[in-house]
C-alpha positions in Angstrom: 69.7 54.2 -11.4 73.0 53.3 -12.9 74.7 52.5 -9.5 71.6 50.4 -8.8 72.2 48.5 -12.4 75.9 48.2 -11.8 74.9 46.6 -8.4 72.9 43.8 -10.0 75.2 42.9 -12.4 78.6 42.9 -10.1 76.1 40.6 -7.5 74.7 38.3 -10.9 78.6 38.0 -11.8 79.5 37.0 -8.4 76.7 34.7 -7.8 77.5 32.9 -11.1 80.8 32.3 -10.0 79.4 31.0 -6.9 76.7 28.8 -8.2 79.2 26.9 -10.6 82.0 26.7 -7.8 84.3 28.5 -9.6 85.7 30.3 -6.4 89.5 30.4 -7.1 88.5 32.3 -10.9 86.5 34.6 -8.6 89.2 35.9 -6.9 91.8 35.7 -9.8 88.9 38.1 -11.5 88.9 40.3 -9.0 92.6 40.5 -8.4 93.8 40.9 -11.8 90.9 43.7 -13.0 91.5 45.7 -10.2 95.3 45.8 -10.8 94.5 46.5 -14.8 92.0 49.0 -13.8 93.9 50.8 -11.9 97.1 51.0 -14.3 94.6 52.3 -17.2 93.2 54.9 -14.6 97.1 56.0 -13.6 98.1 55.6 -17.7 94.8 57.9 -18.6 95.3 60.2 -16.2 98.1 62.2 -17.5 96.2 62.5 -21.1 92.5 63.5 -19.3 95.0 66.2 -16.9 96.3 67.9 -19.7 93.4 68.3 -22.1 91.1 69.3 -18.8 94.0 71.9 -18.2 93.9 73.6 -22.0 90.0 73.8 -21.1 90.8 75.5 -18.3 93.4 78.4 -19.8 90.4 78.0 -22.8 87.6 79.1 -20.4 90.1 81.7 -17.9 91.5 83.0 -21.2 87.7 83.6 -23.0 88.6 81.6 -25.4 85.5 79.3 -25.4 83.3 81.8 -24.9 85.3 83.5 -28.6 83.8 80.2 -29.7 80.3 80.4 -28.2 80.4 83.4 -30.4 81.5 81.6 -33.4 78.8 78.4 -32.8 75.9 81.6 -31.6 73.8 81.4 -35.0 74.6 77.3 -34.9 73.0 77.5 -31.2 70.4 80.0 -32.1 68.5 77.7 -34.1 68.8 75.1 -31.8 67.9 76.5 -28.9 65.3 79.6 -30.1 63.5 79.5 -26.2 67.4 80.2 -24.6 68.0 84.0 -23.9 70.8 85.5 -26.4 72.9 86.5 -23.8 72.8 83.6 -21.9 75.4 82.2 -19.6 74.3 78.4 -21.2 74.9 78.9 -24.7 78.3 79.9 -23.6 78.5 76.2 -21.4 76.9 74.5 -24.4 79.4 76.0 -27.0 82.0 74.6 -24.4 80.9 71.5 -23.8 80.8 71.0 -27.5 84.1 71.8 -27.7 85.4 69.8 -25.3 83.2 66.7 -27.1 84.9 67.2 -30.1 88.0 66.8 -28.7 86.9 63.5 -27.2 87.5 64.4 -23.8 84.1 63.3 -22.1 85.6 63.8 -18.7 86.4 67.5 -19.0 83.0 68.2 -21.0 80.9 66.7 -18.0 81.5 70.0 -15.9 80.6 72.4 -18.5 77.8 70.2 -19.4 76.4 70.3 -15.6 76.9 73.9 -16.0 75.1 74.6 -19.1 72.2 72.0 -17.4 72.2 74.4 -14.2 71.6 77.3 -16.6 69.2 75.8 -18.4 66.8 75.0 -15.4 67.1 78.5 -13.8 65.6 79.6 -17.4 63.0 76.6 -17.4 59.4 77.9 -16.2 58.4 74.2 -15.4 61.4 73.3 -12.6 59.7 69.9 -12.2 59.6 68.8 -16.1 63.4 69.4 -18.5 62.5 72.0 -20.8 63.1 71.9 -24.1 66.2 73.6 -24.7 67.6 70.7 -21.9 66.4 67.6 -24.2 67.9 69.2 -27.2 71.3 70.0 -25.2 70.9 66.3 -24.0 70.4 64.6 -27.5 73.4 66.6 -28.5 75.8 66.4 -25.8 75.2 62.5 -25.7 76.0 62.2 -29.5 77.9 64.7 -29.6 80.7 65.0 -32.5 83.9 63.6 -31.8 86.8 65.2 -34.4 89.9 63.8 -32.7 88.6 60.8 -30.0 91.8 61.8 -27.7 91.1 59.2 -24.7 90.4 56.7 -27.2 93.8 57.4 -29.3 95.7 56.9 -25.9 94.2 54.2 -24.9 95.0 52.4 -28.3 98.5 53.7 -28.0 98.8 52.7 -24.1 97.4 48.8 -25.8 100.4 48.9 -28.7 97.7 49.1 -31.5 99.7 49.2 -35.0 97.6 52.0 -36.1 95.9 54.4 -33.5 95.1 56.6 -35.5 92.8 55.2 -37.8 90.2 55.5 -35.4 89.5 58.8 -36.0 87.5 58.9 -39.5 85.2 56.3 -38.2 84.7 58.6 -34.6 83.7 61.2 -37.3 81.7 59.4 -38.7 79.7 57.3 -36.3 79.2 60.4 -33.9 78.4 62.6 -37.1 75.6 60.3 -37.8 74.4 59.7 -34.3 74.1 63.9 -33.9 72.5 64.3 -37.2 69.9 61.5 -36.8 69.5 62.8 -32.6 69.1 66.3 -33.6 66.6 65.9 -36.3 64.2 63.2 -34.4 64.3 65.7 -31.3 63.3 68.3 -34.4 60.9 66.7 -35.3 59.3 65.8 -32.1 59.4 69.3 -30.8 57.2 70.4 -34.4 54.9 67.6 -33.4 54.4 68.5 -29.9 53.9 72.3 -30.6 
C-alpha cells in the first residue's frame, strides 16, 4: 500500500512539473536529490552499521534476552495472552531496546521476529491477535532515549547543537507510548 502511495505521488510530482512546463527544474530535481540521497545513505551508513552490530554481540552474547528478563513483569502486563516462556517477549524486549536507542533500522528485524512469534501463538491466523496490536501501538511509538540516526544526521547537517534533540525525542515519543498504550487499553477492556 505504501509503494502504491509513493507511486502516486512521484507520478503527481512529475506530472506537475509537466503540466506547468517546468521541464529543465524536473531534471535538476531529480539530478540533485538523487546525488543528496545517496551521500546521506553512504554518511548514515556507518552510524546504522555500527549500532546494528552492538545488537548483534547484544543478541549472540544474551544480553537482550538479560533484558527481556529485566522488562518480563513490564511485558507481563502488557501482553497477559503471550506464553511466559515465550520466544516473542524475548524479540519484543529487543526491539524495545533497539527503539530506544533510536535505531529504527536495526529494531525492524527483531520486530518481524517478535510479529512471526506472535502469529504462530495467534488462534485466529487470519485476524492480528491482540498481543500483535499492543506490540504494534508500542513498537510504532515506541520510546526513543538517545534518537542516534537523528543526532547524526544533525551532526552530518552542521547543526550548532545536536544534541538538544534528545529531551524533546523523550518527550514526544514518551507521550505518544503513554497515550497508544492506554487507548489500546482501553479498547481491549471494551471489547472483552
Amino acid at each position: 500500500m505504501v509503494s502504491i502511495i509513493w507511486a502516486v505521488l512521484i507520478f503527481l510530482g512529475v506530472f506537475y512539473y509537466l503540466f506547468t512546463g517546468n521541464i529543465e527544474a524536473l531534471n535538476n530535481e531529480v539530478l540533485t536529490n538523487s546525488k543528496k540521497a545517496l551521500e546521506l545513505m553512504l554518511e548514515l551508513m556507518p552510524v546504522i552499521v555500527l549500532w546494528t552490530g552492538l545488537m548483534k554481540i547484544a543478541e549472540d552474547s544474551g544480553l537482550l534476552f538479560k533484558f527481556a528478563k529485566f522488562l518480563s513483569p513490564f511485558l507481563r502486563k502488557l501482553f497477559p495472552e503471550v506464553k511466559k516462556d515465550s520466544l516473542a517477549l524475548g524479540y519484543i524486549a529487543s526491539n524495545i531496546a533497539a527503539n530506544m536507542l533510536g535505531l529504527g533500522s536495526a529494531a525492524t528485524p527483531f520486530g518481524l521476529k517478535a510479529m512471526d512469534e506472535l502469529q504462530k501463538e495467534n488462534p485466529n491466523k487470519k485476524e492480528a491477535s491482540t498481543p500483535m496490536i499492543t506490540f504494534l501501538v508500542l513498537n510504532t511509538a515506541g520510546v526513543t532515549i538517545i534518537p542516534t540516526t537523528i543526532l547524526a544526521m544533525r551532526v552530518m547537517y552542521n547543526s550548532a547543537n545536536p544534541e538538544e534533540i534528545i529531551l524533546p525525542a523523550i518527550l514526544a515519543t514518551a507521550i505518544s507510548s503513554i497515550s497508544g498504550l492506554t487507548l489500546d487499553y482501553f479498547i481491549r477492556r471494551k471489547k472483552k
